[in-house]
C-alpha positions as a printed Julia matrix, in Angstrom:
86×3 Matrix{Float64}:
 25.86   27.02  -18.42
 23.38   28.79  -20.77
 21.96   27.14  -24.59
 24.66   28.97  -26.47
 27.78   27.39  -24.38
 26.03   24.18  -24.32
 26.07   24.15  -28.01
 29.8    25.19  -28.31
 31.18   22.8   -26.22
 28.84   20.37  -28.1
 26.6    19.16  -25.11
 23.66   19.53  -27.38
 22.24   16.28  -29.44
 18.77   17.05  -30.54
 19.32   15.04  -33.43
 19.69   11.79  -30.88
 16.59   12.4   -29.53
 13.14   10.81  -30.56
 10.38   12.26  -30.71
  7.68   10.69  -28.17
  5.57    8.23  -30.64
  1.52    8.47  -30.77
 -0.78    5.06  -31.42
 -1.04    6.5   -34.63
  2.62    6.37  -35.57
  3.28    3.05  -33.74
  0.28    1.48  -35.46
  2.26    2.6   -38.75
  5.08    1.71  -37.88
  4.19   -2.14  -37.32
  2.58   -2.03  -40.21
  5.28   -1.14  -42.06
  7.9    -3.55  -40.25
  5.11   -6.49  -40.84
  4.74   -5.73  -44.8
  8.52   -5.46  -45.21
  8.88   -8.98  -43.97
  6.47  -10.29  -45.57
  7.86   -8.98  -48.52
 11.49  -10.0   -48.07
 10.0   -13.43  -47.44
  9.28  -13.7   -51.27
 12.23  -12.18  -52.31
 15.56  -14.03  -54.22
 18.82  -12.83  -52.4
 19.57  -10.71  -55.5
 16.34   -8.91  -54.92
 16.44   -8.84  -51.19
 20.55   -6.82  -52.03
 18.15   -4.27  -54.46
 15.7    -4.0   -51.52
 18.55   -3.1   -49.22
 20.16   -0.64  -51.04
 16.93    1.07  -52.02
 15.98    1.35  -47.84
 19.59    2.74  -47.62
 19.17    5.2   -50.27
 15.38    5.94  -48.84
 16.69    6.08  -45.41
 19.32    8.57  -46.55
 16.6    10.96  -48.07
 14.92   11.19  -45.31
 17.85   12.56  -43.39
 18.76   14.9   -45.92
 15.29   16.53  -45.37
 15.23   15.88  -42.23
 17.75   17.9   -41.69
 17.12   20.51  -43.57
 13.31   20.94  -41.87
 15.64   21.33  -38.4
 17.49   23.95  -40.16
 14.35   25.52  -41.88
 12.71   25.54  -38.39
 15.72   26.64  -36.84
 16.31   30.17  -38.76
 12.39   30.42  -38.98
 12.59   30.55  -35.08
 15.6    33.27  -35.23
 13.8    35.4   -37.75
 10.72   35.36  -34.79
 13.1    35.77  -32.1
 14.83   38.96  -34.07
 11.5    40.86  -34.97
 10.16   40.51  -31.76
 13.18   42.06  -30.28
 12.64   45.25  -33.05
């Protein structure tokens, strides 16, 4: 089966898959994961429900562009793929 039927018959997921992480981004991300505790610790339960819905809403925006950098990239790679072909 070649890309194109793979991504009719939906057998394609990149979105599922993660990129591989570096030190660098691991380091970050325990850092990040380690202050977020640390600040939930001090937090009232009305401010920890704030802090939740602003990670949800954060979380959210980074979808949105994430998604549109895939599709960015994606008709970027097209427009390559096309001229070359010219």
């Amino acid at each position: 089966m070649d890309i194109l039927e793979d991504l009719y018959y939906g057998n394609l997921f990149p979105h599922e898959k993660c990129a591989k992480l570096d030190d660098e981004t691991k380091e970050l991300l325990g850092l990040l994961n380690r202050n977020g505790q640390k600040l939930i610790a001090t937090l009232s339960d009305e401010q920890k429900e704030t802090f939740e819905k602003y990670k949800d809403c954060s979380r959210e925006i980074s979808e949105i562009c994430e998604r549109q950098s895939f599709i960015t990239g994606f008709k970027l790679g097209a427009k390559i793929v096309i001229e070359s072909m010219t």
